[in-house]
C-alpha positions in Angstrom: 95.7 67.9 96.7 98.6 66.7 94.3 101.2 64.8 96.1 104.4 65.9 95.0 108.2 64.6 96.6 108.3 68.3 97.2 105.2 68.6 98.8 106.2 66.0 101.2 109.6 67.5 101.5 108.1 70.6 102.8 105.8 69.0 104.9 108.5 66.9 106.7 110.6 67.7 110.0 113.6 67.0 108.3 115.6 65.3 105.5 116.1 62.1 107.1 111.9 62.1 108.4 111.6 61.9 104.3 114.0 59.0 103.4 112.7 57.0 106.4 109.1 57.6 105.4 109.7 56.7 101.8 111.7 53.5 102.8 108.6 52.3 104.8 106.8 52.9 101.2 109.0 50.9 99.4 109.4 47.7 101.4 105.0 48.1 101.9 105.0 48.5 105.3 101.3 49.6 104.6 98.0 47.8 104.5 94.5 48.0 104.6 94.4 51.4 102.6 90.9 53.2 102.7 89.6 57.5 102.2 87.1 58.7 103.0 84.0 58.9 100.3 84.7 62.8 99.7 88.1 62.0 99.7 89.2 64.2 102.1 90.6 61.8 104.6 93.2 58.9 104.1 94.5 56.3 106.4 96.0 52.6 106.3 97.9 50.4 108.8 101.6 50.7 109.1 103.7 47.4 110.1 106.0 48.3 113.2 108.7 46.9 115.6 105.9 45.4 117.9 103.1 43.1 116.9 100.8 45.8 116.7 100.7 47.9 113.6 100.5 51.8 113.8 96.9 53.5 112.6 98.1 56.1 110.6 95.8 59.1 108.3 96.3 62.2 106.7 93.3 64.7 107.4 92.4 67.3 104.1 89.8 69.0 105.5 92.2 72.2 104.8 93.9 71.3 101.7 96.5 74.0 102.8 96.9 72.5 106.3 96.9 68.1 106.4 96.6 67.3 109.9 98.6 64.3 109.8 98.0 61.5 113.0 99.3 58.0 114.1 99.6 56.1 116.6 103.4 55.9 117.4 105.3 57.3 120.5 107.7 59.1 117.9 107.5 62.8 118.9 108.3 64.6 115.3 105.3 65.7 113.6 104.5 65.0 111.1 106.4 61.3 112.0 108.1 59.1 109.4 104.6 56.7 109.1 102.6 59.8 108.2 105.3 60.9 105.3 105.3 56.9 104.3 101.2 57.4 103.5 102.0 60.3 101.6 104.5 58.6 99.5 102.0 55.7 99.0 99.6 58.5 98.1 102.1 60.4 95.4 102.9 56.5 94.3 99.2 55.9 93.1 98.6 53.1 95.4 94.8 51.9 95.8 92.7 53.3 98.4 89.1 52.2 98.6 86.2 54.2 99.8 85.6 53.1 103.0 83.7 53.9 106.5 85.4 56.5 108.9 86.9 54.8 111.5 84.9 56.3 115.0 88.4 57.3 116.3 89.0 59.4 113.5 85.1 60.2 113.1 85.4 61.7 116.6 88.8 63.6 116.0 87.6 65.6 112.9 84.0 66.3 114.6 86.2 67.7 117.7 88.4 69.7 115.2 85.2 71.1 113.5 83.9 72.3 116.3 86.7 74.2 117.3 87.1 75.7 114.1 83.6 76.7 114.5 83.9 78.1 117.5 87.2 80.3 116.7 84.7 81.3 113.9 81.6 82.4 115.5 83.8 84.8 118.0 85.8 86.5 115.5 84.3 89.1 113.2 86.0 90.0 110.2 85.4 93.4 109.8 86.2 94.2 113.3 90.0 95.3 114.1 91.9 92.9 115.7 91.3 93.5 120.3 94.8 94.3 121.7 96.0 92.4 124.0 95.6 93.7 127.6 99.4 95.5 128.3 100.9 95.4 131.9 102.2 98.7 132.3 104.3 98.0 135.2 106.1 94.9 134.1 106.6 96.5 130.4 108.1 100.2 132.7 110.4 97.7 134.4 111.3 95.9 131.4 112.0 98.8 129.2 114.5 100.2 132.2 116.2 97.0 132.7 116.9 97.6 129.0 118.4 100.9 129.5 120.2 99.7 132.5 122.1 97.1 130.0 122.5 98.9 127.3 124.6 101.6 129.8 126.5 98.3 130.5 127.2 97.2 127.4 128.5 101.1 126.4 131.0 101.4 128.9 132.4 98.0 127.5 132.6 99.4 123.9 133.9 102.2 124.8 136.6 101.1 126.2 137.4 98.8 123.1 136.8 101.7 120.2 139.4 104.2 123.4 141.3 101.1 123.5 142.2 100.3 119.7 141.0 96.9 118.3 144.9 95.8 118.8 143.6 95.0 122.8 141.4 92.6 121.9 144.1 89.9 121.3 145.3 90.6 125.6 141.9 90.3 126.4 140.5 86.8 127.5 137.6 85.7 125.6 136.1 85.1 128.4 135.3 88.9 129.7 132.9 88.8 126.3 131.2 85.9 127.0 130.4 86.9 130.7 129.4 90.1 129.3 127.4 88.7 127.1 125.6 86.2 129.4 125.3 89.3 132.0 123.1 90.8 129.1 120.7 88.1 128.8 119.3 89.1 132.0 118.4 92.6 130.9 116.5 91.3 127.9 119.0 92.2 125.4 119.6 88.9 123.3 120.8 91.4 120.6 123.5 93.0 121.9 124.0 89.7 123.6 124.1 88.1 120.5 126.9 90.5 119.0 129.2 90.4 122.1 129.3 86.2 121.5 130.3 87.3 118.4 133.5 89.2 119.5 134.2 86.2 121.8 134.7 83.9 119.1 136.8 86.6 117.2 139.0 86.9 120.3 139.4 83.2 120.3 140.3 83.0 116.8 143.1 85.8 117.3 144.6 83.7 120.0 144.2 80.6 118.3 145.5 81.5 114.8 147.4 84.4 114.8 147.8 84.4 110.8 143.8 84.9 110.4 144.1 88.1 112.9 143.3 90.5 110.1 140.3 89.1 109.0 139.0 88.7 113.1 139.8 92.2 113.8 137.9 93.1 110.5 134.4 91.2 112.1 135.3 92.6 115.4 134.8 95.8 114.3 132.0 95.5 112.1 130.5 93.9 115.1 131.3 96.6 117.2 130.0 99.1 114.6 127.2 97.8 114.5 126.8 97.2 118.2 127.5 101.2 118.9 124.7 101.8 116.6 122.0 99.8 118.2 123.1 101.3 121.6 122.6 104.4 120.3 119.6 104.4 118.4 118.0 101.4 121.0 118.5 104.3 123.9 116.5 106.7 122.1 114.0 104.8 121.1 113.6 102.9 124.7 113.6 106.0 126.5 110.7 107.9 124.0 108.7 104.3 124.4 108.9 104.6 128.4 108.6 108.5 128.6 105.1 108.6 126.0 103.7 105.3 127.7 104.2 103.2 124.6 104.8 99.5 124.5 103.1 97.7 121.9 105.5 96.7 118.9 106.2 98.9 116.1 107.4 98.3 112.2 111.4 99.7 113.8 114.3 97.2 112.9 115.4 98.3 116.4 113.0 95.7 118.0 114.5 92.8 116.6 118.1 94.5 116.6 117.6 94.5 120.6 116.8 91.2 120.9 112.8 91.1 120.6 110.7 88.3 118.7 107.7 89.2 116.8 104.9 86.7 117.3 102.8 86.8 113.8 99.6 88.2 115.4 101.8 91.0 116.0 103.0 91.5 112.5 99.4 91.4 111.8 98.5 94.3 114.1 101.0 96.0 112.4 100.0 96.2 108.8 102.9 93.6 107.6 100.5 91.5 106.2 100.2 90.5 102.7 97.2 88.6 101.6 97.0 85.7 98.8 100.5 86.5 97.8 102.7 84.3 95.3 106.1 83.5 96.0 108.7 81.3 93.9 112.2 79.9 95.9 115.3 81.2 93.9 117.8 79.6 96.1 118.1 77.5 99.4 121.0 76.9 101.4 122.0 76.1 105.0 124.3 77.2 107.1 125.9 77.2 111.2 126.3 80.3 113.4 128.6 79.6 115.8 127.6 82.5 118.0 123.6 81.3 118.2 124.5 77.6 118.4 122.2 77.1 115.5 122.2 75.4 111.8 120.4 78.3 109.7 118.3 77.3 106.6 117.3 80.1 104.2 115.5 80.4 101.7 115.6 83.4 99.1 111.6 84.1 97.7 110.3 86.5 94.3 106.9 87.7 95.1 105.6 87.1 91.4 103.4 90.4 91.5 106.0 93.2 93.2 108.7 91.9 92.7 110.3 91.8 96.2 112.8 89.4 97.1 111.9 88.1 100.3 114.2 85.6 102.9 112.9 82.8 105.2 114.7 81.7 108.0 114.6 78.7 109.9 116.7 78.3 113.4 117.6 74.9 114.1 119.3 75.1 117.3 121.5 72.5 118.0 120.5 71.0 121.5 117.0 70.3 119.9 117.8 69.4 115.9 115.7 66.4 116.0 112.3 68.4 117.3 112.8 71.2 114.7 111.7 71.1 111.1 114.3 70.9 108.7 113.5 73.7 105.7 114.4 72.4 102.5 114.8 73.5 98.5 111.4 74.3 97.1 110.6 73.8 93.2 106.8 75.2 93.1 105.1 78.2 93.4 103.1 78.7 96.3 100.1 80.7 96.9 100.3 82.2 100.7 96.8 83.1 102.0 98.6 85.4 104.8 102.4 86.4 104.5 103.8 88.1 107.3 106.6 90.3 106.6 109.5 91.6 109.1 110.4 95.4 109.5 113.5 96.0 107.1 114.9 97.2 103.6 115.8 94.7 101.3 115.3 91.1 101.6 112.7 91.8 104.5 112.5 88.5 106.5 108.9 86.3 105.9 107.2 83.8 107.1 103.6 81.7 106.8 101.6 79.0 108.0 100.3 77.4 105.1 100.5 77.5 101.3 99.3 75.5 98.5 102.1 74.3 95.9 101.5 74.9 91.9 103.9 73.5 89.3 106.2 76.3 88.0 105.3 77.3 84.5 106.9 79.3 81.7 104.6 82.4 82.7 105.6 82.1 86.1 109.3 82.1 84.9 108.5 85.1 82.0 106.7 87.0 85.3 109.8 86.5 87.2 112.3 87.6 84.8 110.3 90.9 84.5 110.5 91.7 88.3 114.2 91.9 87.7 116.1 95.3 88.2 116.3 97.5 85.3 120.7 96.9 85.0 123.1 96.5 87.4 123.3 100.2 87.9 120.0 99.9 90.0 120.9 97.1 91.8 123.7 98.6 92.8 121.9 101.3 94.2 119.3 100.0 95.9 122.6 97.9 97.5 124.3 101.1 98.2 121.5 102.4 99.9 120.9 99.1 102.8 124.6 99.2 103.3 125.0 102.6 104.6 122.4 101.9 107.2 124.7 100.1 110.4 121.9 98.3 111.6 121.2 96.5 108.0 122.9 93.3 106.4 126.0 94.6 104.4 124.3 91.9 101.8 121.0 92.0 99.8 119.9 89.0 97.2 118.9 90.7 93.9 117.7 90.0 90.6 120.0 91.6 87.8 119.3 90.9 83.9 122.1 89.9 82.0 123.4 89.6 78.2 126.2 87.6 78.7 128.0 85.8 81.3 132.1 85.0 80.8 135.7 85.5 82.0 137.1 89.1 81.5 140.9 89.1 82.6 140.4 86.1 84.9 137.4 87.0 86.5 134.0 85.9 86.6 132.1 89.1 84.8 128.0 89.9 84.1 127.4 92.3 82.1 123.5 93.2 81.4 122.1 94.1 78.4 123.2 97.9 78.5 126.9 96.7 78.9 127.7 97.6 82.6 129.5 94.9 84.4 129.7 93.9 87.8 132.7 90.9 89.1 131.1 87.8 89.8 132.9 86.9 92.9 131.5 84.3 96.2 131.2 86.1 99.5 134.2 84.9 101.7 132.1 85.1 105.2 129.4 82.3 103.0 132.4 79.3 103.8 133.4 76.9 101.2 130.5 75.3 101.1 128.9 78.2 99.6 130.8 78.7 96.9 128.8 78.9 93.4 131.1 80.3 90.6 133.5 77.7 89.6 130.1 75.9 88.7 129.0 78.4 86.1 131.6 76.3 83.9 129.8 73.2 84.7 126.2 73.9 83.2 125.7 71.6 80.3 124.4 74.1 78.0 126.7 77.8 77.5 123.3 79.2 76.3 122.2 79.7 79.8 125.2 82.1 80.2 123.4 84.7 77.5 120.2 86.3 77.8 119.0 85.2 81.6 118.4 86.7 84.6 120.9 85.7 87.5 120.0 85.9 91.6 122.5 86.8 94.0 123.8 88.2 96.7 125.5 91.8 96.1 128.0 92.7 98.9 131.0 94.7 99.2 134.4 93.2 98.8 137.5 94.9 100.3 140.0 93.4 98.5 138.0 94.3 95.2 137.3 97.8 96.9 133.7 97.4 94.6 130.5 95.8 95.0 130.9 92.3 93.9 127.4 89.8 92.9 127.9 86.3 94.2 125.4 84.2 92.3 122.9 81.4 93.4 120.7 80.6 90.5 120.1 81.6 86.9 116.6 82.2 85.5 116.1 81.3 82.0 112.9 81.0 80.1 112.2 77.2 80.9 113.6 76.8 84.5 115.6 77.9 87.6 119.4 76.9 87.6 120.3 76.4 90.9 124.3 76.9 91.7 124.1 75.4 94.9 121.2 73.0 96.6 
């Protein structure tokens, strides 16, 4: 395994796991470095606070999966010692060939065998057993369902009878006791969108000037919301009338609130095997409504095409316990990659994948997968958008000829001359914003002949489909616009 600052970054908890780890490097908290003689297992001591230094070791028996251990109290894994061996590691310190400790002799034996074991019971060719389904306690969960989602109706009905101009009379505080009355009918969607209006109706009261754009989320929120009521009642009542509980590949799972486990999306058929995936932009954000820092990532599957999304809930009561996502600069190979009902931008996720340095094939391969001109992408956009339940957003790949300022305005236009206003999304935040930095690249020649990523969404002010762009492929690397 190459150990790349990367690598380690992906491997780390968080940002600050990484800087602590490679401070303990620097200062050579480590000693007594030694691997194993197939060089498949590292470890060293690690000076700490007490008099007693930590055993720390990195385990490659699955190149794709370290098992990292040590013997500090700290509870984030892997834990800054573990990410300082890896930096001694990518540094080219020395480590002799020496004998296994027995502590670590014993671990890897007792990780063998269960390996072995999980092996010996599973057949490959057979299909996958289903789980064993209560009957009863899925019945009573699906009519719970219905019973909330009659709740949450009579609520939105009144608003949409009611006009939008109530909500400002209202106390915020009706919404989030709705909403919290929800989470006991197992509807963290719905839930989830009424938290939303909350905040909206706090905003109106609190800044009266902004009311236009609340109102404008409020109802988009409540669009959406009448949508999943109606279509979730449909498809809960068929589910409880034909006997059916197991999940399905229905955006109306997740759009109610449920979680898909990855054996699940297995069972399913959203599994994609040995697939290769390349990061074309990374950023962070906060939802106020989930209480969570969100990091996503935007992913190019190298042989269709797709553009895929991670994403990575932080929540805020437990940020020190959760990995931290970060940028990625390789390619990855994914031995399994599980992927989400959904249009574009279907949501992915894995559990272990090897890096590969990003190559001028891999960038040639990428530009290919690009739409045709922005007359497709705009289609395919058109297409999500008109569907309530679906983001009113989609991260695309759009060729261009030229980038440059056309009356003002930020303007691609692709090699068969049709434009499209380079704009940032308003509801991204400041922090998001990516355009004024097209003037900064060092070189204009990454403005002509490139392939830009971004996120296509409708502007109202514009009354058009506007591109706000992350990164620019050329033919030698990817320009990121923002992390």
């Amino acid at each position: 395994m190459e150990w790349k600052e990367d690598v380690i970054r992906a491997l780390a908890p968080n940002a600050s796991a990484v800087e602590n780890g490679r401070k303990l490097s620097r200062k050579g908290s480590f000693f007594n470095h030694c691997q194993s003689e197939q060089g498949d297992c590292f470890w060293a001591d690690c000076a700490g606070s007490g008099k007693n230094p930590y055993q720390v070791s990195i385990d490659l028996t699955d190149p794709q999966s370290p098992v990292c251990r040590c013997s500090c109290p700290s509870r984030q894994f892997p834990c800054k010692h573990a990410l300082g061996l890896m930096f001694e590691l990518e540094a080219g310190k020395e480590f002799p060939v020496g004998e296994l400790p027995q502590s670590l002799a014993d671990k890897r034996a007792k990780q063998a065998a269960k390996a072995a074991k999980k092996a010996a019971g599973a057949d490959p060719a057979a299909p996958a057993k289903p789980k064993k389904v209560n009957a009863a306690a899925r019945t009573k969960k699906l009519k719970k369902q219905l019973e909330g989602l009659d709740m949450a109706e009579r609520m939105v009905n009144d608003l949409l009878t009611g006009g939008l101009g109530t909500l400002a009379g209202v106390s915020a505080k009706s919404y989030e006791k709705l909403a919290k009355d929800l989470g006991s009918f197992y509807l963290n969607g719905p839930q989830l969108s009424f938290s939303r209006i909350a905040l909206a109706v706090s905003a109106i009261q609190k800044e009266p000037d902004k009311a236009e754009q609340c109102y404008e989320q409020a109802l988009r929120e409540l669009i959406a919301l009448h949508s999943t009521i109606q279509k979730g009642r449909v498809f809960l009542s068929e589910k409880l009338e034909q006997g059916q509980f197991s999940q399905e590949d229905n955006v109306l799972f997740e759009a109610l609130g449920g979680v898909w486990k990855l054996e699940e999306l297995g069972a399913a058929g959203a599994c994609k095997e040995a697939a290769s995936v390349v990061q074309l932009s990374f950023d962070v954000s906060y939802d106020p409504a989930r209480r969570e820092y969100i990091d996503r990532g935007f992913w190019a599957d190298l042989d269709s095409g797709e553009v895929y999304q991670t994403l990575n809930y932080r929540p805020v009561k437990a940020l020190k316990y959760v990995k931290e996502e970060d940028s990625n600069f390789s390619v990855l190979t994914v031995p399994q990659l599980y992927r989400y009902p959904g249009e574009l931008n279907r949501r992915a996720r894995w559990e272990s994948a090897m890096p590969h340095d990003l190559t001028p094939g891999h960038l040639a391969q990428l530009r290919e997968k690009a739409q045709p001109g922005v007359a497709a992408a705009v289609k395919a956009v058109k297409n999500q958008i008109k569907n309530t339940l679906s983001p009113k957003y989609a991260g695309v790949l759009i060729p261009y000829a030229r980038i440059g300022a056309v009356d003002g305005e930020a303007v691609l236009e692709d090699p068969a001359g049709q434009r499209i206003v380079l704009m940032d999304q308003p509801e991204a935040g400041e922090d998001h914003r990516c355009v004024h930095r097209l003037a900064l690249l060092p070189d204009g020649g990454m403005l002509e002949d490139g392939v830009v990523f971004g996120v296509m969404f409708y502007d109202a002010v514009q009354r058009t489909l506007c591109l706000h762009p992350y990164s620019l492929i050329t033919g030698t690397q990817i320009v990121r616009l923002q992390y």
